[in-house]
N, C-alpha and C positions, 0 to 999 in steps of 0.2 A: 525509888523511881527506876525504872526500869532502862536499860542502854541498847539502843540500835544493834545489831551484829549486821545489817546492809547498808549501804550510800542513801539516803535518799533521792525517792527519780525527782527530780527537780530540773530545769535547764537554767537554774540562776546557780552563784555560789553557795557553795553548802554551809552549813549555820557553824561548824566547827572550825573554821578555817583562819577568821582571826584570836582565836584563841592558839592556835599553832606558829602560826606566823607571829603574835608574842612573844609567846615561848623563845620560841627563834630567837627572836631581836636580842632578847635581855638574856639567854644561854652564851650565843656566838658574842656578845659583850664582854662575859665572864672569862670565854675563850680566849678569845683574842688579846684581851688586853692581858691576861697572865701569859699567853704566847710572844707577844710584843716585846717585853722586857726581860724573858726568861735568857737567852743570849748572852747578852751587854749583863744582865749580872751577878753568870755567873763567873765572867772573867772580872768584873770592878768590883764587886759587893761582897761574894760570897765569902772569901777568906776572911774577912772582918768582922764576919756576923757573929762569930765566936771570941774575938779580939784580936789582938794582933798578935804573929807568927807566924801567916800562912804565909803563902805562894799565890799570887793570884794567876787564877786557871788562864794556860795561853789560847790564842782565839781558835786554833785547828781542835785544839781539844772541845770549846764550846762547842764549836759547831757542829763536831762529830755526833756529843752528847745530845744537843737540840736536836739532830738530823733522828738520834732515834728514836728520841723519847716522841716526836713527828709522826715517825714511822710506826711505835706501839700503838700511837690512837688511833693510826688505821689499820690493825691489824687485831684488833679485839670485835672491831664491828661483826668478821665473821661469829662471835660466839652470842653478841647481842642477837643477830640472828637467827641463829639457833634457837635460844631461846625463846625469842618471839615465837617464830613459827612452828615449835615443835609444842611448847608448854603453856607458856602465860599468857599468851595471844601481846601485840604491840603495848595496849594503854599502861598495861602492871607492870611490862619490863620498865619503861622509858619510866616510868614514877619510881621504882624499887633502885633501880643506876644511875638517877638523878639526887637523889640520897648519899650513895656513893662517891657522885661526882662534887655534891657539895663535901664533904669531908677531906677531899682531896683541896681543894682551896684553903679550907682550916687549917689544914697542917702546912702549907706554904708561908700563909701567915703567922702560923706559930714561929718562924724560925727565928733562932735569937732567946729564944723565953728561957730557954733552960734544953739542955742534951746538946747533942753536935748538931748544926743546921745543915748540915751533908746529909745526915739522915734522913730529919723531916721534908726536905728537899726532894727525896728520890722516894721517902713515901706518899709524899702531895702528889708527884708525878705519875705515879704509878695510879694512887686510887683516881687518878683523873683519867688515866688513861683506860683503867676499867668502867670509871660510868661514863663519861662523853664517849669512849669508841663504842662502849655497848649499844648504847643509843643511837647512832647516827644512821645505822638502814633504820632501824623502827620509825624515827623519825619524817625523814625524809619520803619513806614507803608510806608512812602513816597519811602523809598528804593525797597522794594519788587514793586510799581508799576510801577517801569520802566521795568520790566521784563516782557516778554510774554513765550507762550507754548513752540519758541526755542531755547528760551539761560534760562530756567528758572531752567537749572543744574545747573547754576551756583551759584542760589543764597545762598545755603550755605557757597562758597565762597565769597561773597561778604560780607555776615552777619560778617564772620570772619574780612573780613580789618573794616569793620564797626565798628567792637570792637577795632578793633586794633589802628582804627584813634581816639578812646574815649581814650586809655591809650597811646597814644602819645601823646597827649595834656595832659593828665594828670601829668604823668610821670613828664614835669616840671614845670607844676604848686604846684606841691607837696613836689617840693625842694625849690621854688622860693620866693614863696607866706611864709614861715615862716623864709627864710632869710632877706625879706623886713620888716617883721614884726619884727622882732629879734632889726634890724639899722634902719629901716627910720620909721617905727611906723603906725599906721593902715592906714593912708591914702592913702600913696603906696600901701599896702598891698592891699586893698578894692580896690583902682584905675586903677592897673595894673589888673587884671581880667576883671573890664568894658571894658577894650581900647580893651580886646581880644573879648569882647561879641558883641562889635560894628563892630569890622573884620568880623566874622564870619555872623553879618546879610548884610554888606556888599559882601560878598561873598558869597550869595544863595541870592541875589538880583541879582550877578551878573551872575550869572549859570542858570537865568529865562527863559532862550530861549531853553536850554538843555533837560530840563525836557519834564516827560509826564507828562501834568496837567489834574489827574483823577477829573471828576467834581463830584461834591456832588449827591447823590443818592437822595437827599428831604425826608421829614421827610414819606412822605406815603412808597415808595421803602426803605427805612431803619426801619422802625416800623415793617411794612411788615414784612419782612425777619427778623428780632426781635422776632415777635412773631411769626415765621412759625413753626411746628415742628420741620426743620431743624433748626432753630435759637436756638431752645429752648434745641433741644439735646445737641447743639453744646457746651451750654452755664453750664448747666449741668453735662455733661462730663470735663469743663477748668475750673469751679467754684472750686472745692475739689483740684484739682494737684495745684491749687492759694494758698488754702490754706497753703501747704505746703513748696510754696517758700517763705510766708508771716513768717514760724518759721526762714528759712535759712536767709532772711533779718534783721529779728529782730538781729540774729548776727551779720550778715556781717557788715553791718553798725557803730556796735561798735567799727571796725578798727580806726574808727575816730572819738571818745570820750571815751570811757574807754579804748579802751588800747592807747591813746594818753596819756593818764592820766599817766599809770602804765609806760611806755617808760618814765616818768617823774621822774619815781621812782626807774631806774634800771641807771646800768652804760652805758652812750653813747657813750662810748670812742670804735669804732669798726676796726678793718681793718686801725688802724693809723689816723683815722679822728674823732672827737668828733661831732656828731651830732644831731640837734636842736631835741625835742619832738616830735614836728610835723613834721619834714621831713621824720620820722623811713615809713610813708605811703607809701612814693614814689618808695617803696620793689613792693609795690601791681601791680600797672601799669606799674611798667618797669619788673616784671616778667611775666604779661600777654605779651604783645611784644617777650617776650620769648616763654612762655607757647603755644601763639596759632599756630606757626606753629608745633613744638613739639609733641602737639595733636594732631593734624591734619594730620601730615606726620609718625608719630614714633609710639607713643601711643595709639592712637584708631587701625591704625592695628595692630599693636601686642596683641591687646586684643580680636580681629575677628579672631585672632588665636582658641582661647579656647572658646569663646562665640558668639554670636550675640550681635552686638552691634547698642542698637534701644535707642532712645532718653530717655526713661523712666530707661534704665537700667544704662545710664550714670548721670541720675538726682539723682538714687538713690546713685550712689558711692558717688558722690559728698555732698548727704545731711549726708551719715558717715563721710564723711572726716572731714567737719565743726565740727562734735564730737569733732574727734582727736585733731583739732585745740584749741577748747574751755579746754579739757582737759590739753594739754600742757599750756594751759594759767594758768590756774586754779595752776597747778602746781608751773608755777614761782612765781604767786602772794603768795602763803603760804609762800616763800622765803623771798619775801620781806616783807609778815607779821611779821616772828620772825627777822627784823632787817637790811637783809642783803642786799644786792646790783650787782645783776646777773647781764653777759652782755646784754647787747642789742640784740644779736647775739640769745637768745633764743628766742626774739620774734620778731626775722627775719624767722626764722625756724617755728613758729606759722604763717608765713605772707605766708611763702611756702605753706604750709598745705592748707590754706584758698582758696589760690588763686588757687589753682587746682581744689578744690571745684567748683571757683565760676566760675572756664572755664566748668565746669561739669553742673554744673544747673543754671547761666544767661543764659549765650551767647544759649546752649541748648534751653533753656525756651525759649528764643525770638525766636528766630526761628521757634521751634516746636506749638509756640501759633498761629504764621503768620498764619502756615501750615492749624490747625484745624480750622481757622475761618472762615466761609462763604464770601464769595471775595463780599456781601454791609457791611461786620462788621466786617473790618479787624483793622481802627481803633478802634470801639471798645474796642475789643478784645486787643489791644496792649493795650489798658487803662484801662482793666481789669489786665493785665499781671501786668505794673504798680503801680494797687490797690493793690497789694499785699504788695510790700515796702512798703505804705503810713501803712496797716494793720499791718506790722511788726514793724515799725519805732513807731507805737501809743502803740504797746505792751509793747516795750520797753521802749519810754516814761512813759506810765503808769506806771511800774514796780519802774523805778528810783523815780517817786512820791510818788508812796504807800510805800517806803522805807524810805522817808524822815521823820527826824522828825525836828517840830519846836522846834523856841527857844523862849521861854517864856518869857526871858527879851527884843527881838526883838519883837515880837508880839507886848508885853505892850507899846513899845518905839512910833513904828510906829502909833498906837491910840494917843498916847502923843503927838507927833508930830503934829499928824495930828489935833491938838484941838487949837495949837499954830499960832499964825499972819507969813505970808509968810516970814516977814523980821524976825520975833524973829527964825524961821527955819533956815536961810539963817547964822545969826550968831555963833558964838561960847556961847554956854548952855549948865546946867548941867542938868538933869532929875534926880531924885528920885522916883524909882517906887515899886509901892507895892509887896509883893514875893507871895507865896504859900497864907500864912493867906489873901491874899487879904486887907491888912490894910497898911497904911505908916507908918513911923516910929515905926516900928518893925526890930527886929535883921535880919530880913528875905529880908529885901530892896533891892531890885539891883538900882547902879548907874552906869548912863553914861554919858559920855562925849564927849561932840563935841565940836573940833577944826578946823580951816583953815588950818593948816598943817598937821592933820594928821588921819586916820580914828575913827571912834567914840572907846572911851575905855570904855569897861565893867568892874566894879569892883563887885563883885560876895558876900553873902555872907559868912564869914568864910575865906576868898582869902589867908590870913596870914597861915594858915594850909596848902594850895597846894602849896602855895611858899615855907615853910620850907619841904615840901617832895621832890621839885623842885629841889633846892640846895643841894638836899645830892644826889640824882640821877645826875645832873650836875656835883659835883665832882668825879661818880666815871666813867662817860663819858669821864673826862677831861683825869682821871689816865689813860683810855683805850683809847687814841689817838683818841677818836670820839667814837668807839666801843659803841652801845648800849647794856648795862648790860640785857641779858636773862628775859624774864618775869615770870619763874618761881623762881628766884633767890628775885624779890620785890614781892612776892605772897601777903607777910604779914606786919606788920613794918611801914607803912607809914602814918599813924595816921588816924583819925576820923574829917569827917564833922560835923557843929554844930547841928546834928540830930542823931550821932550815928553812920553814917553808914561808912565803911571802904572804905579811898582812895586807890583805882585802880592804876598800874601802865601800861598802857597797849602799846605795838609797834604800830605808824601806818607804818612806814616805816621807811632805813635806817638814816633818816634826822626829822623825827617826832615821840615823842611819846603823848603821855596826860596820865591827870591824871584826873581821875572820880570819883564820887562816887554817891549815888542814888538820891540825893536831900534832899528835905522835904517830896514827898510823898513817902520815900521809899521803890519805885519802879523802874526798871529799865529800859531803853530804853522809858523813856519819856520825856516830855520837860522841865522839873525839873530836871534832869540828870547837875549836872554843875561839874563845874572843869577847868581846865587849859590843853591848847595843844603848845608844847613845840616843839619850829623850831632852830633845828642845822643848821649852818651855815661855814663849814668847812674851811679853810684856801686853796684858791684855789691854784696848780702850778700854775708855770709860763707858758703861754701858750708861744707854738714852734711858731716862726714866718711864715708868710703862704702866700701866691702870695694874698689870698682873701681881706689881710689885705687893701690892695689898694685899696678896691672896699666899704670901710663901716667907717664910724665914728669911732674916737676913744673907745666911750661908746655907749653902746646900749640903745636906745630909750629910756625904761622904767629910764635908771638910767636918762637922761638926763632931763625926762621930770619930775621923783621926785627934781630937782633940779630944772626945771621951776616953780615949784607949791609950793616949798617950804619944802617938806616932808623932816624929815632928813635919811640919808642914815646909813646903820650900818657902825659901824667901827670896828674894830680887837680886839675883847678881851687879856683881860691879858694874857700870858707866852703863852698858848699854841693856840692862836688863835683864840681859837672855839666862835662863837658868840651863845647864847641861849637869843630869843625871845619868850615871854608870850603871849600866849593871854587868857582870860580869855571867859567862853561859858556858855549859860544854854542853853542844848538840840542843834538842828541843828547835830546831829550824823544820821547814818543810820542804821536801820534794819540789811540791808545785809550789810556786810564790807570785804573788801577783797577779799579773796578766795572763801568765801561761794557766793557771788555774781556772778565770773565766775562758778561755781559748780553747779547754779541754771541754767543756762545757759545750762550748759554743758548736763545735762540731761532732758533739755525741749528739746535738739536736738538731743537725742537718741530715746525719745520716739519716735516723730514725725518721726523718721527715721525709726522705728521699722515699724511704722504704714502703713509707704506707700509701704512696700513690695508687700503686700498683693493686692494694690491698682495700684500697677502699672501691677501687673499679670493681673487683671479684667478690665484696660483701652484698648479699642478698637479704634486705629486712625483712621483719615478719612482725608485725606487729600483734602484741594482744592485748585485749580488753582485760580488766577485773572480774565488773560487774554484772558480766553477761557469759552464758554458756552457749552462746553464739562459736563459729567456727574464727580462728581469728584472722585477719584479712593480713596480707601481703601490701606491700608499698615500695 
């Protein structure tokens, strides 16, 4: 049977379209819900997956990792492009990287089976990050070329179910994905995403006869028009307004690593239901489902009321709104700085905020890029749009890097290590390593210890000084029902490391605090920085019995699998319950903490917001058609 290479002229929807918007649903499924929980585990799960001994990863480092592996899937789309347009024409790439992108799920869920799961981990990422980025213009571009000159009103509707079929499949993969992870443990987690990435290339293999299959333009007709003036204006004019979705990215994104994080550290008990960390997402795409007809029918005309309402001036509400959003964040995190434990419900009302945003400047941006781009560099152009996330997702990776600081007895350990016979590794050893002087046995030594059951212990030194300041702050937690005592109330009082310098008492949250003080050199925020960070462990209610109970093991994964492996599990302290767990650190703290961290945020996206006022007054569109060799009209 033979395949279309034009739209047909029709003025209804073209016969391909829910075969694509399928596709959609049950790919962005597979996505999301392996993007959902990739976060939360590789700081809980990941060093377990092999047994016990590791380190589990701290949260500046996840996020950094999530922020790039973010940033790789939108920085492959340019090559998906390419090859669309220049070789296999869209239908073969998106089938041949679909292939790919499922392999890359297999090997997430392999992890654990046999090898190191660090491995399979950053190879599942990677081959995902080559078939889902490859695909994403093909895709997207793939929609606009069913359309011709007379149904091609429509296609702002269609952009809209486009989005819509992305946050239907999201939507539960974002409750789903960290209830498997919670009771049956990464492997469902990771597997159940693949079986939806295989559906979805199963269905846009099977919608192959539907399609118009636009053939590839060859690299002469695509350079061409690359380098024509018209390419170059085109490219010039969409390059700068990129930039500016690359600031809104660098946010958006952290929906799903820092504030996955913070939702860790507030109360999740909402609306009668206590909800996972990672499920708080699933606000996002089930209020898009909402949002887009809203917009669509309510909101943008009632705003054609009082203005003109032209894509640039909805990009720009949307790039304040992301403010607002960050702002209110920034807020509750101060909250949880000095102790305390807000509901969830405040950073549902932060999810609100965003997500109007991100109906104001995605679903906008995609469309509006389709529009400006010359009908041979339409993929491109989507893979420029793209670039942008990969460019924001790297800022903010960067950002969470440059914030990090090492830890000086990790550092030393891992050379140590690394100087030792693969079996004296594999065993339980103690390490003795040299401190600040550089010399061993000096009072300045860090020791560690590595066991089969249970993660390496750092003993610090001086460690007898932060434990007797421990214990008088632990008793008066106990007298306050958990309550963390104010931080200006331990200002002073809490003794001296063996250098002089005064222990710190400082909140990380309602359930952590440490105790710091400068080191040996004196200084502060560097990896000589040690001390102790101190984990409350609360006495849980009794949880209300629940229909879901039927549906999950007695204990959730992680407790079951520290029982596979041997690690022992806490148990109940004396009279009042509270459990407090040590752990001992040199360095590994961050730069930015807390609220200064959303704050830093909050005002990279006012500026950027200020800036494109100016710039969206001075953009001139130019719309072009596909389908037609018509001249393309101006708007």
């Amino acid at each position: 049977m033979s395949r279309r290479s034009t739209a047909i002229d029709t003025e209804h929807m073209p016969p391909g379209i829910p075969w694509i918007i399928g596709n959609e649903a049950a790919e962005r499924f597979s996505f999301y819900g392996m993007r959902t929980i990739l976060g939360f585990f590789m700081v809980k799960y990941l060093y377990l997956m092999d047994g016990a001994g590791g380190t589990p990863m701290p949260e500046a480092e996840a996020v950094e990792l999530f922020h790039k592996f973010a940033a790789w899937v939108y920085f492959t789309p340019l090559f998906g492009a390419l090859l669309s347009d220049i070789f296999l024409g869209k239908y073969r790439t998106i089938l041949a990287l679909s292939l790919v992108y499922c392999s890359g799920h297999a090997a997430l869920a392999l992890m654990g089976t046999h090898g190191h799961s660090s491995n399979w981990l950053f190879a599942g990422l990677l081959l995902i990050c080559i078939g889902s980025g490859g695909i994403k213009p093909c895709v997207s571009s793939n929609v606009g070329d069913q359309f011709g000159p007379s149904n091609q009103h429509l296609l702002t509707k269609v952009y809209n179910w486009f989005y819509f079929s992305i946050n239907f499949g999201s939507v539960f993969s974002t409750l789903l994905t960290p209830w498997l992870l919670e009771w049956y443990g990464p492997h469902w987690a990771f597997g159940v995403p693949g079986v939806l990435m295989a559906i979805a290339t199963l269905l846009f293999w099977m919608g192959r006869h539907k399609f118009a299959h636009i053939p590839p333009a060859g690299h002469k007709k695509f350079f061409a028009e690359l380098g024509s003036r018209e390419g170059m204006v085109a490219l010039a004019k969409l390059i700068p307004l990129f930039l500016f979705f690359a600031v809104f990215w660098s946010l958006y994104d952290q929906t799903s690593s820092s504030w996955v994080f913070q939702a860790g550290q507030m109360n999740c008990r909402f609306l009668g239901v206590t909800w996972l960390a990672s499920q708080i997402q699933a606000i996002n795409p089930f209020l898009i489902l909402i949002f887009i007809p809203l917009f669509t029918f309510v909101i943008y005309p009632f705003m054609k009321r009082f203005f003109r309402v032209t894509p640039l001036r909805k990009i720009g509400i949307g790039l304040f709104l992301v403010t607002l959003s960050y702002a209110l964040t920034a807020l509750v995190q101060s909250w949880i700085d000095r102790g305390l434990s807000p509901s969830i419900g405040w950073q549902l009302l932060g999810f609100i905020i965003v997500t109007a945003a991100e109906i104001m400047v995605s679903i906008v941006g995609l469309e509006f890029a389709y529009t400006q781009a010359p009908k041979n560099m339409k993929s491109m152009i989507m893979s420029l749009f793209l670039l942008s996330v990969w460019l924001g997702n790297m800022f903010t990776s960067t950002t969470a890097n440059l914030i990090q600081i090492p830890s000086a007895a990790l550092q030393q350990a891992d050379l140590a290590n690394a100087a030792l016979p693969a079996n004296s590794r594999e065993a339980p050893h103690t390490l003795v390593l040299p401190g600040y002087d550089g010399k061993s046995d000096t009072p300045d030594d860090f020791v560690i210890e590595y066991k089969n059951d249970a993660s390496p212990k750092l003993t610090i030194p001086g460690q007898p000084a932060y434990e007797a300041a421990a214990t008088r702050i632990e008793a008066m937690i106990s007298g306050q029902n958990g309550k963390l005592p104010p931080e200006a109330d331990l200002s002073t009082g809490l003794g001296n490391d063996p250098w002089g310098n005064p222990i710190r008492y400082e909140i990380l949250d309602s359930k952590h605090f440490r105790l710091i003080s400068n080191g040996p050199d004196k200084t502060p925020d560097t990896q000589w920085d040690q001390g102790l960070t101190i984990e409350l462990e609360l006495p849980e209610p009794a949880a209300q019995p629940s229909w879901l109970d039927a549906l999950h093991p007695k204990d959730p994964w992680l407790t079951r699998r520290s029982r596979e492996i041997g690690m022992p599990l806490p148990s109940a302290g004396p009279a009042t319950g509270i459990v407090f767990s040590h752990h001992a650190f040199s360095g590994g703290q961050t730069r930015l903490h807390g609220a200064a961290y959303f704050r830093f945020f909050m005002w990279l996206m006012l500026a950027a917001s200020i800036i494109f006022v100016p710039f969206a007054i001075l953009y001139r569109p130019k719309t072009y058609l596909l389908a037609t060799d018509q001249e393309p009209s101006g708007h």
